[in-house]
C-alpha angles and dihedrals in degrees: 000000000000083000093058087044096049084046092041087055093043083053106053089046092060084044094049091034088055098042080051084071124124136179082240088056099040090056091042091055094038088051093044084052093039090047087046091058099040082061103047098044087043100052085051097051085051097055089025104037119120099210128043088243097061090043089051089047096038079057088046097054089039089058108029084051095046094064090035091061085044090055090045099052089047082069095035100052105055081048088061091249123173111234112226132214111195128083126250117284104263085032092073100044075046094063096049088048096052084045100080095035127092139175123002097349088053076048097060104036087043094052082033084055099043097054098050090043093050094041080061099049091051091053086049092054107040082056087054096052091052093046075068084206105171093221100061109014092094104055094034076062092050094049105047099079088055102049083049101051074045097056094034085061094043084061092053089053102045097053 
């Protein structure tokens, strides 16, 4: 009986912590992921990277997506948003797959990643902007340029 209880309670919190979620949550937590990722591929392209233009944009990512996460957990902290740890779905199955490549083939499914990742960032974004929440507009608006310069520089790379 106290384990159907115990299970009963663990339950009811995953209930009450996914009824707590918000379009402005859900994007917090979607950016910070995003942002997670961004970092970790990144740091890998610019150790990994073949070519002196995927380890320069493998440190810009690193970088631009560093002090983007630290703009994002300044809103999500005073919201009571979880920071999470862990990367995007994709960008994880991403990294493993980075993992084993090297030179130009780690190259071209890095550039050929980037610009779909970014191409759907972009897309998230632009959605966030219109949604006009007062919590995140600004900085959707903030972000977008440089998703864009970011997925402008992915297609160089990747032709």
């Amino acid at each position: 009986m106290r384990r159907l209880n115990t299970l009963l309670m663990i339950a009811a919190i995953g209930v009450a912590t996914a009824a707590t979620a918000t379009p402005t949550t859900d994007f917090l937590n979607d950016a910070i992921k995003g942002d997670n990722s961004e970092i970790k591929l990144g740091a890998m392209a610019a150790e990994k990277g073949g070519s002196a233009g995927i380890k320069a944009y493998g440190k810009m990512l690193n970088q631009d997506h560093t002090a983007h996460k630290a703009k994002l957990v300044a809103i999500a902290q005073p919201l009571n948003v979880a920071i999470p740890d862990g990367m995007l779905t994709g960008s994880d199955v991403e990294y493993l797959k980075l993992k084993v490549l090297s030179g130009a083939a780690f190259d071209r499914e890095f550039a050929r990643h980037m610009v779909k990742d970014h191409q759907d960032d972009i897309a998230k974004y632009e959605k966030e902007v219109a949604r006009n929440d007062p919590a995140t507009v600004k900085l959707a608006k903030a972000t977008l340029p440089t998703l864009r310069k970011h997925l402008k520089t992915a297609q160089s790379l990747s032709s």
